[in-house]
C-alpha positions in Angstrom: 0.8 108.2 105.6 -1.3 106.4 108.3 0.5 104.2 111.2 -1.5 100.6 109.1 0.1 102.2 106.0 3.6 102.4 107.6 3.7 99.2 109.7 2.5 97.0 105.9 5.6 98.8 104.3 8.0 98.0 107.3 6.8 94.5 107.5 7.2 94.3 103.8 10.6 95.2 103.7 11.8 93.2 106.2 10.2 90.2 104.5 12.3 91.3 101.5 15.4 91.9 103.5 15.1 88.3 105.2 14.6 86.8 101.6 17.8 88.4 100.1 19.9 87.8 103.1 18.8 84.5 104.0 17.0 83.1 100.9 17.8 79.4 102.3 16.4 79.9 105.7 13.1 82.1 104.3 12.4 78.8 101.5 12.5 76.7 104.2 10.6 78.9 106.8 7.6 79.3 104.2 7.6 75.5 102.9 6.9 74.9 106.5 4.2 77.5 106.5 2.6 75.8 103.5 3.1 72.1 104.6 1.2 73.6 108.3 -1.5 74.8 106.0 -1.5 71.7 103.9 -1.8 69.8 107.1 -4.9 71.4 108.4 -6.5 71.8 105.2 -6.5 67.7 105.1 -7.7 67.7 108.6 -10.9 69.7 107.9 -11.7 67.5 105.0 -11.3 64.5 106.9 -13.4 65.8 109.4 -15.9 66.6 107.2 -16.0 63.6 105.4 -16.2 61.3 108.5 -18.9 64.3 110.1 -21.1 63.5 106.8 -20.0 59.6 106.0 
């Protein structure tokens, strides 16, 4: 197994182990992911529209 291999499954699994122990705190952490995301998704269409209006 390569190190990209190894470091994907390690990173997995403590995703996984965060969710089950903390399934509160990891909701929370990614609806504030998605809400970022949300946020700058809006920001490049407003951009765009203005850029083209």
């Amino acid at each position: 197994m390569n190190a990209k291999k190894a470091m994907m499954l390690v990173a997995v699994a403590l995703i996984l182990f965060y969710v089950i122990t903390q399934p509160t705190q990891a909701a929370e952490a990614v609806q504030g992911i998605l809400g970022w995301l949300r946020d700058g998704a809006e920001a490049i269409i407003t951009f765009m529209k203005n850029l083209f209006a």
